[in-house]
C-alpha positions, 0 to 999 in steps of 0.5 A: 500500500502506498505511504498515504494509501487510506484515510487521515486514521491510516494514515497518522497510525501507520505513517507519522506515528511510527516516524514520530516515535523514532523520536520520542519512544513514548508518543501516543496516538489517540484517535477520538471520534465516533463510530470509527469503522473496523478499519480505523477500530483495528488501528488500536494498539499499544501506542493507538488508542481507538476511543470511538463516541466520548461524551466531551472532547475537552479532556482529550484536547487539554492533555493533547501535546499536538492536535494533527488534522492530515485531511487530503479530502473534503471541503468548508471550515474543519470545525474539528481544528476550530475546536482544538485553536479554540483548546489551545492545542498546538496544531500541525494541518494539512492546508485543506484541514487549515482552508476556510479558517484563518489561521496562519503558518507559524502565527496559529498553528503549523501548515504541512503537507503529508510527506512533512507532517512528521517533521512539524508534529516532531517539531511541536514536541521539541519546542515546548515555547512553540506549542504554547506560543502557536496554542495562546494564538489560535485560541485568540484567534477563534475568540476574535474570530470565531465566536457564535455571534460573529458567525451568526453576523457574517452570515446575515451579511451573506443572506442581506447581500444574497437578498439585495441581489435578487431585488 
């Protein structure tokens, strides 16, 4: 199978885990989400824990060392890394996980493409003033920038101007 064969699950289990470990022996992966498929679920392991629905994601997010979002695919704002910026959770991202948000590379949070994300997750666990500096600044920023409120004004504006033009 090639290297980044499989989903974002595969993907960090069997390839930047085992790359990061090389590095820190006692790195963890904690897969949090619900209902992962038998696929994602046989990923488990000494070093990967598969946890499937939680009721708060608070408690992962707060003992998270670095928050890694390697999506390939998709599309909108990744409410998942609004929720880890908004934690205060260093985070590494691919820049489709990153589109539709903010944020920036080496202000909020680190930009990297799969074949590099390795090296920004083992950058982030070395560089404990980075995390907490990229961690303050993202929280910032969703406190800034994506509050409800805001979110509710900017899609006012959307539908007055979709109105507006239909007249």
């Amino acid at each position: 199978q090639p290297p980044h064969a499989g989903g974002a699950a595969q993907f960090l289990a069997q390839v930047l885990l085992p790359q990061v470990r090389a590095q820190f022996p006692k790195a963890h992966l904690a897969l949090v989400g619900s209902n992962p498929p038998e696929a994602v679920r046989a990923l488990a392991n000494a070093h990967v824990e598969v946890t499937g629905s939680v009721p708060d994601l608070t408690p992962w997010l707060a003992r998270a060392a670095v928050y890694v979002c390697p999506l390939r695919f998709g599309a909108g704002i990744k409410n998942k890394v609004l929720e880890a910026l908004a934690h205060g959770c260093a985070v590494a991202a691919t820049p489709l996980s990153a589109d539709g948000i903010a944020a920036r590379h080496e202000e909020e949070l680190l930009i990297a493409t799969p074949d590099t994300m390795s090296a920004a997750v083992i950058r982030l666990l070395r560089d404990p003033t980075l995390r907490q500096r990229l961690g303050a600044a993202g929280r910032a920023l969703v406190a800034t920038r994506y509050t409800w409120a805001q979110v509710a004004q900017a899609y006012e504006q959307l539908y007055g101007a979709a109105r507006r033009s239909e007249e």
